[in-house]
N, C-alpha and C positions, 0 to 999 in steps of 0.2 A: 504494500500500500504506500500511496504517497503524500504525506500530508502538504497540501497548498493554501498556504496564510493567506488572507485578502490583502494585507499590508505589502504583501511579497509580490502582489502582480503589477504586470507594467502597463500604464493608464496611454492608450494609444488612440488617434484620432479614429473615428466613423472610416468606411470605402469611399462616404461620400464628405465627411468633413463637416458634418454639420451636427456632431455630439461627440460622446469620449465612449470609449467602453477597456476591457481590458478582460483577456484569456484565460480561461480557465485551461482549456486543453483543446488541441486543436488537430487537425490531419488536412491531409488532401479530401476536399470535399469536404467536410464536417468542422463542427467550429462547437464549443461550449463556452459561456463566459457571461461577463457582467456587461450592461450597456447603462451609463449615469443619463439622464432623460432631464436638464438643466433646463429647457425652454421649449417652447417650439419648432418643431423640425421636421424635415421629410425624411422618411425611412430610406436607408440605400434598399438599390433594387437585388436582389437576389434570384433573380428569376430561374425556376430550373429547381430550386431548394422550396422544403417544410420547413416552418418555423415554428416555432414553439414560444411564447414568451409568458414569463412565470414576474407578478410584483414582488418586489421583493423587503422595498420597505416606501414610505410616500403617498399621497393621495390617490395614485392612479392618475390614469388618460384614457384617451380616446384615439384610437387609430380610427381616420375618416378616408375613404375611400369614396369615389365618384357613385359606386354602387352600391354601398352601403356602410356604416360606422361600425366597430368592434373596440366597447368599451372593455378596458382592463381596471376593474377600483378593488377587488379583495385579494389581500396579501394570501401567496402562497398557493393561488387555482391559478393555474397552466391555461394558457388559450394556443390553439396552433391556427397557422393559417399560411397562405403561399406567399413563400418567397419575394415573387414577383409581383404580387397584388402593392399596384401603385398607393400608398397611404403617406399622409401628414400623421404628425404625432402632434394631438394637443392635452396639454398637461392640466390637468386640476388644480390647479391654485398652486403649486410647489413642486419641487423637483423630488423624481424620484429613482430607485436604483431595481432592475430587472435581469434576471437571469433569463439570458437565449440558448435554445439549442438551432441549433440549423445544419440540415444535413441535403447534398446533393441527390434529389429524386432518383435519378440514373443508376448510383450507385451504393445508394446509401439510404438507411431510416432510422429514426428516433421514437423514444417514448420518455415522456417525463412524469411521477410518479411523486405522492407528495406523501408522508409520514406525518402524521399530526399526534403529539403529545409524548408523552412517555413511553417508556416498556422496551421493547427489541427493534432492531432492525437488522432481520438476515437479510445479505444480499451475494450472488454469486456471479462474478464476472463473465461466467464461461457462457462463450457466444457470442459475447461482445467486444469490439475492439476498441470503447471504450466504455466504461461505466465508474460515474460519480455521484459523491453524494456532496452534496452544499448545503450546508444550514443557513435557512435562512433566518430562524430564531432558536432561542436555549443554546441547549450543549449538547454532543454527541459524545459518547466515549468508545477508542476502541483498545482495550488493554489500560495501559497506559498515558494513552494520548488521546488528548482531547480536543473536539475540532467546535470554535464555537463560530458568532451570526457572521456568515461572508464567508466561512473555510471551506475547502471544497477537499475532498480524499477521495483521490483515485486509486479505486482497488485494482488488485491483479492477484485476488484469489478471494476464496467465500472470505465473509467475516459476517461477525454478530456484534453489533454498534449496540450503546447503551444508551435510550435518550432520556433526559431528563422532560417532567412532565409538563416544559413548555414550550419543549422543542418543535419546529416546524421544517422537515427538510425533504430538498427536492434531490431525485434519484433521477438522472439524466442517462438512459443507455444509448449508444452509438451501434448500430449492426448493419452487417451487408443488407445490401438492397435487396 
């Protein structure tokens, strides 16, 4: 497993320049990670890819689309939707921070999966070329190491996490298409 601190990623501009975001973990065709949502913005295009986008802390928005809006306001429910579906991002009153998955349709799909409160969290990597867990609230434990809000631990074998009873975290798997 690999534990990846939020403090530890590198905060790199949008494809299109018009937000920040920063990697959780990343391939050919496939991308996990954080996107910071500071104002209003158009979404880059990713045409070709699913997307996934998970609140993660913030008011929420509204992605507005010529053919229809897809609001995002409660922390921690996952919305997907296409890649390439042209949308503006408008923000509810404050900025906020989002966990994306996005995987190339052709080669690739994703599931994001949300753990709410205490108790266990078994998860088994096998099958996937990548599979994470990011807390977006509480604490996780696994053994010794504890991943708390923004950490993200990329496994590369089964494990049984320990959540504490406020924990809220998103399981991101990566698999061939």
């Amino acid at each position: 497993m690999n534990l990846i601190r939020r403090g530890a990623l590198i905060v790199s501009p949008w494809r299109n320049g018009a937000g920040r975001k920063a990697d959780i973990a990343t391939g050919a065709g496939w991308l996990i990670g954080f996107a910071f949502l500071d104002e209003d913005a158009p979404f880059s295009d990713y045409a070709g890819h699913d997307r996934t986008i998970t609140l993660v802390e913030g008011p929420g928005f509204t992605l507005a689309g010529e053919e229809r809006d897809l609001g995002v306001t409660e922390i921690g429910q996952p919305a997907a939707f296409d890649g390439g579906w042209r949308v503006a991002c408008r923000i509810h009153g404050g900025a906020c921070v989002v966990l994306n998955a996005m995987t190339e349709r052709a080669h690739w799909r994703h599931n994001v999966t949300v753990h709410h409160g205490g108790g266990t969290i078994a998860a088994d990597p096998a099958g996937a070329v990548a599979d994470v867990l990011v807390v977006l609230r509480g604490e996780i434990r696994l053994g010794d190491v504890a991943a708390g809000p923004q950490d993200a631990i990329r496994l590369d074998g089964p494990v049984v996490a320990q959540a504490d009873v406020t924990a809220l975290v998103c399981r991101v798997r990566v698999l061939a298409g």
